[in-house]
C-alpha positions as CSV (number, residue, x, y, z in Angstrom):
1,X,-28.2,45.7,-14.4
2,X,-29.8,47.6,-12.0
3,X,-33.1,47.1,-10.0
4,X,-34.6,49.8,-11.5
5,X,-33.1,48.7,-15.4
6,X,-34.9,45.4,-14.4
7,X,-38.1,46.6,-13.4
8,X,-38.2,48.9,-17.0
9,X,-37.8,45.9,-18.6
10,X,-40.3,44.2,-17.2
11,X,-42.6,47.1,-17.3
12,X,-42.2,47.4,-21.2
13,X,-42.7,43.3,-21.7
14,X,-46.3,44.3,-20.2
15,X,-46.8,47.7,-22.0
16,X,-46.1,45.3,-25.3
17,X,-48.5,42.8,-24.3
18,X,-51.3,44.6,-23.6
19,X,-50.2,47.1,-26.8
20,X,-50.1,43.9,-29.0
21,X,-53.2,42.2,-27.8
22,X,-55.2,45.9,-28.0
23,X,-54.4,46.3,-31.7
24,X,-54.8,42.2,-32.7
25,X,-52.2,40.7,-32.4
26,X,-52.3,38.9,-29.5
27,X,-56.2,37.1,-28.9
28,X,-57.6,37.4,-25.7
29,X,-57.2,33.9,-24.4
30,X,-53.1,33.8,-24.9
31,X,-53.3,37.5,-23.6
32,X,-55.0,36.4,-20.6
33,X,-52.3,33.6,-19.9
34,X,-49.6,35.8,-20.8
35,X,-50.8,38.2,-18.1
36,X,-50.8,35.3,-15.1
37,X,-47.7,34.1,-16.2
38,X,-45.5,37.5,-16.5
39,X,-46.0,38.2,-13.0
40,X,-44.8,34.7,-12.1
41,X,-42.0,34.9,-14.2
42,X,-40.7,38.2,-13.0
43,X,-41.0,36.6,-9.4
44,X,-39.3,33.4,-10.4
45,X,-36.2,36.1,-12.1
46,X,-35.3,38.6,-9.7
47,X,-33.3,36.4,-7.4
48,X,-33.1,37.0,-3.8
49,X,-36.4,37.5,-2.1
50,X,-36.6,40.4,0.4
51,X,-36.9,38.5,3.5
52,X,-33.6,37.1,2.8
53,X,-31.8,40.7,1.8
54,X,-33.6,42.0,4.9
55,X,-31.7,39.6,7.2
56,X,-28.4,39.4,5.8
């Protein structure tokens, strides 16, 4: 999977959320969380961190 196959991913798991909690199905509070902890998770999943790609 590519970098840029990841990041579509990623992008759509946010388009969903904020599509779900705009029509309901989400409430605001769970949205909220969801929102802090996306980033987080996306951070925690791509693996190697630039400063270590950048000096190999």
């Amino acid at each position: 999977m590519t970098k840029l196959t990841k990041s579509l991913c990623w992008a759509s798991a946010f388009l969903a959320l904020a599509f779900a909690n705009r029509v309901g199905l989400i409430a605001d509070k769970d949205a909220t969380m969801m929102f802090a902890l996306l980033p987080a998770l996306w951070v925690a999943t791509r693996g190697r961190c630039r400063a270590r790609e950048q000096a190999a």
